[in-house]
C-alpha positions in Angstrom: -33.8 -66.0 16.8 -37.3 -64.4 15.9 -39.8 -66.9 14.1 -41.1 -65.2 10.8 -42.1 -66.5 7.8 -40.2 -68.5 4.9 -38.9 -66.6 2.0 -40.7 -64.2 -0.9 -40.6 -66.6 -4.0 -38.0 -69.2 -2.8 -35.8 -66.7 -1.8 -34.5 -66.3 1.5 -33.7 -62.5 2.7 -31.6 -61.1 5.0 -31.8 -57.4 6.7 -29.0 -56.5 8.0 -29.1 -52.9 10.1 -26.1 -51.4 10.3 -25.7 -49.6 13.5 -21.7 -49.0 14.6 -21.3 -47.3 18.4 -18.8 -44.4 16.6 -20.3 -41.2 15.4 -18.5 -37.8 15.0 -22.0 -35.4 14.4 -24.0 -37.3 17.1 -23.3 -38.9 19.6 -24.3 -42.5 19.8 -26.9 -41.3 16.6 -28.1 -44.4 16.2 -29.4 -44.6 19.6 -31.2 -41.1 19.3 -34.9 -41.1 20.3 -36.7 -40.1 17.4 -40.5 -39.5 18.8 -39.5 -41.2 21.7 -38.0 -44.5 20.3 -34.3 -45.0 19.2 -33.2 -45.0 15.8 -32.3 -48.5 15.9 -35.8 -49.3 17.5 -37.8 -47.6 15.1 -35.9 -49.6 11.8 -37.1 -52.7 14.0 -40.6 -51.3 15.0 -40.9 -51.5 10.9 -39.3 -53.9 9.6 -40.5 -56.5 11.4 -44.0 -56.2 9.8 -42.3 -56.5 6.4 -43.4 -60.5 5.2 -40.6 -60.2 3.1 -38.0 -60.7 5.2 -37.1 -63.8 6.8 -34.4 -62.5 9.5 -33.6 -59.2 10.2 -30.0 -58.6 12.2 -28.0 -55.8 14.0 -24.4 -55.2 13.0 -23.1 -53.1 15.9 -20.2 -52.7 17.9 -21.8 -51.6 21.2 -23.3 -53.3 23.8 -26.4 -50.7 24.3 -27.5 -50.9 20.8 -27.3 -54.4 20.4 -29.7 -54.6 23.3 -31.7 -52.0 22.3 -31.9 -54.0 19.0 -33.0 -56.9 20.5 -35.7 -55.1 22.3 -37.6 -54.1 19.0 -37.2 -57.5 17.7 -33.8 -57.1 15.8 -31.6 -59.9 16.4 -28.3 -59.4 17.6 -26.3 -62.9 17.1 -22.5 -61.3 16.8 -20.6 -58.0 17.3 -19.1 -56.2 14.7 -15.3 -56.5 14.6 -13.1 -53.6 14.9 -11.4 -53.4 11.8 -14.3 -52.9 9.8 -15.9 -50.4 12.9 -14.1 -47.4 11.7 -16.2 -44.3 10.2 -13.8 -45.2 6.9 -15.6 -48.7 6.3 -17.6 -49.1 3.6 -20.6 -51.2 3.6 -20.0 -53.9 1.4 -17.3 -54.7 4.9 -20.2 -54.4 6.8 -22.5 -56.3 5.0 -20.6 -59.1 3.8 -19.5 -59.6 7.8 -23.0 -59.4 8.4 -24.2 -61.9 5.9 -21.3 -64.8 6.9 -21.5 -64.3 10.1 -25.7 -64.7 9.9 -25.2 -68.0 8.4 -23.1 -69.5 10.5 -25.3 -68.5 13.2 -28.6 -70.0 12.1 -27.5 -72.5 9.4 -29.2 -70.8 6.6 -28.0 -69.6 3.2 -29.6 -66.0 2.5 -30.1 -65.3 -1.7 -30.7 -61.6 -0.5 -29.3 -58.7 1.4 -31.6 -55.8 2.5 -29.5 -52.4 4.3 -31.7 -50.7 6.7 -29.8 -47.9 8.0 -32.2 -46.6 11.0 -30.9 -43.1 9.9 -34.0 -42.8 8.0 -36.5 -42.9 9.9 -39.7 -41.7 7.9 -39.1 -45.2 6.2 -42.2 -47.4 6.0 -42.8 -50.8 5.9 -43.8 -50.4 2.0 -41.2 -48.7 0.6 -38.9 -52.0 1.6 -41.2 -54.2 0.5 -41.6 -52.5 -2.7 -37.6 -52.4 -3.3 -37.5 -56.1 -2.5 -40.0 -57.1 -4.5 -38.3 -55.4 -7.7 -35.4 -56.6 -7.5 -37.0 -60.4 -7.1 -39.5 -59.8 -9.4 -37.6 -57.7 -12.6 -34.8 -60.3 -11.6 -32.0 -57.5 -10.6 -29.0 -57.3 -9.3 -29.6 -54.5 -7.0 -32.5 -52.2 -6.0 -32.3 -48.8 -4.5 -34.6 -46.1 -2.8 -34.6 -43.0 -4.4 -35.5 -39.0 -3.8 -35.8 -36.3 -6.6 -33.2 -33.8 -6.1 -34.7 -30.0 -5.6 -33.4 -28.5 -8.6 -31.8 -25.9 -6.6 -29.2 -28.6 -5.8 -28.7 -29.5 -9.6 -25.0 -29.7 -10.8 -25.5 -26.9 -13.2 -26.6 -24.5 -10.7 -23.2 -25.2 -8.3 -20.4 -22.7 -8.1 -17.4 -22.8 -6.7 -15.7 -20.2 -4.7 -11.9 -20.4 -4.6 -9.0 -17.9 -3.7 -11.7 -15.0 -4.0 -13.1 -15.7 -7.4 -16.7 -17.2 -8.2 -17.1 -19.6 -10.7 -19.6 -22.1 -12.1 -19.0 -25.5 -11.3 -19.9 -27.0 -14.8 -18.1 -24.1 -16.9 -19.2 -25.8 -20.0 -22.5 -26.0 -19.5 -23.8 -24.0 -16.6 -24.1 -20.9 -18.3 -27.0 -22.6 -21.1 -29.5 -22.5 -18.2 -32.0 -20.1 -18.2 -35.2 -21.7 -16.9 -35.3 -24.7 -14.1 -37.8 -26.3 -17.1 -34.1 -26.6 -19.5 -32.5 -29.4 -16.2 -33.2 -33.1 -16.7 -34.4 -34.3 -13.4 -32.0 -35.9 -10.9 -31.7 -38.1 -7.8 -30.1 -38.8 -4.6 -30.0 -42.4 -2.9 -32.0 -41.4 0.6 -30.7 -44.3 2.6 -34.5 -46.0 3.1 -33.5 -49.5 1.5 -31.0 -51.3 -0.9 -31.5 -54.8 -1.7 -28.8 -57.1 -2.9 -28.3 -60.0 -4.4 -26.1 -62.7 -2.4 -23.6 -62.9 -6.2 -23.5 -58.8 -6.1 -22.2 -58.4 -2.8 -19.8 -61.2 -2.4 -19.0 -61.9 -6.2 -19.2 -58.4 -7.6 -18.7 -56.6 -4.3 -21.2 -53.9 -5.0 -24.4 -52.3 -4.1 -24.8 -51.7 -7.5 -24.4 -54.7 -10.2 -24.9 -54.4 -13.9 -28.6 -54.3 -14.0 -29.8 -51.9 -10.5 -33.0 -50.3 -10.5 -35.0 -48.0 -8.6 -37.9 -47.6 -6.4 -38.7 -43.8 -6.1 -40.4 -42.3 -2.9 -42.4 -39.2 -3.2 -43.0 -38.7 0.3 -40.5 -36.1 2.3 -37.1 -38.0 3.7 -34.5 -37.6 6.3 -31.2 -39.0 6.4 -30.0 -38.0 9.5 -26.6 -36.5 10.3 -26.9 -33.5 12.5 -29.3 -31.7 15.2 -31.1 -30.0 12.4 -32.0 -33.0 10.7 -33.4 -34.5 13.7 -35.5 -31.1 14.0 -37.1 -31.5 10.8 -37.7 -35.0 10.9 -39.5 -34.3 14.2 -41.3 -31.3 12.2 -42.3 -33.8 9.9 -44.2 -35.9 11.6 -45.8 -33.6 13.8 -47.4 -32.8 10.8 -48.2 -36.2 9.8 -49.7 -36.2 13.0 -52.0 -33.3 12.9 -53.4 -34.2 9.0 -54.2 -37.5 10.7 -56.0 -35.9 13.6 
């Protein structure tokens, strides 16, 4: 077990990766070298900087990735079982198998539970540090990362196309919109960080308790599920690369 340092305001935290062999748009995704490194790796390469955190683990099903894991200083105590290693399980499955299974590895009783899915892999070590820390600090029950949807993707601007015929999606309200200015903003969870509280996942079981906030990222992100997404994340930090140059 990696040595780090002792809880963020007596309260010990848990990051939990979840990283399952199965994957029907990529194979083995989460072992897909992203600027080289694996997708697993590079949720280790930065979390592992994050004083926050007091252990971060790997929930996986697959030999490679637990080793792969282990290389970028995720620990990788247990497997996942099967039943919960479907493409069908939710994560409050994974995470609650994560969390139990943590403690009776290293003795420890965890107050928090952070996700890091390494599909997101513009993530930095700040925005999960900034989620934990609101949640701790505004006393929450949950905290997710957040992403302004483009308004081109707002619910009022959706049709639908069935047997032949187009339609608006919100027939009520859709056709109200005449300027992008008229649509209240809206936003999508990007997959960079949640942070739990131990009494949300296992009492409530939810990521999202009665009092979740947000910690909104301005910056461009990628949640990878196909070729294409890899291609733009790649895009994207070429770019990075070449404003840093």
């Amino acid at each position: 077990m990696q040595e780090r340092p002792s809880m963020y305001k007596n309260k010990r935290i848990l990051a939990v990766v979840p990283a399952r062999g199965g994957s029907k748009g990529i194979k083995l995704k989460n072992l897909r070298p992203v600027s080289g490194i694996p997708m697993v790796g590079l949720v280790g390469d930065v979390a592992k900087s994050i004083s926050e955190i007091d252990r971060i683990v790997v929930s996986t099903d697959h030999e490679e990735i637990a080793k792969v894991a282990q290389e970028h200083d995720i620990d990788a105590p247990f497997r996942r079982p099967e039943d919960i290693s479907g493409d069908r399980i939710g994560d409050i499955d994974v995470l609650t198998h994560a969390l139990k299974a943590s403690e009776e590895d290293d003795g420890q009783y965890y107050d928090i539970v952070v996700m890091l899915q390494p599909t997101s892999p513009l993530r930095q070590a700040s925005h999960v540090s900034d989620t934990i820390c609101k949640l701790v600090d505004d006393n929450l029950d949950a905290v997710w990362t957040i992403s302004e949807s483009d308004s081109k993707a707002h619910p009022l601007k959706q049709l639908t196309f069935e047997e032949g015929e187009l339609g608006y999606y919100d027939k009520e309200n859709a056709g109200k919109i005449i300027a992008r200015q008229q649509l209240k903003p809206l936003y999508y969870r990007n997959g960079v960080a949640y942070a739990i509280t131990r009494e949300c996942l296992l009492d409530d079981q939810s990521l999202m308790g009665g009092k979740t906030g947000a910690v909104l990222i301005n910056e461009p992100m990628v949640s990878i599920d196909t070729e294409w997404d890899i291609a733009l994340v790649e895009f994207i930090l070429s770019q990075q690369k070449d404003k840093a140059a």
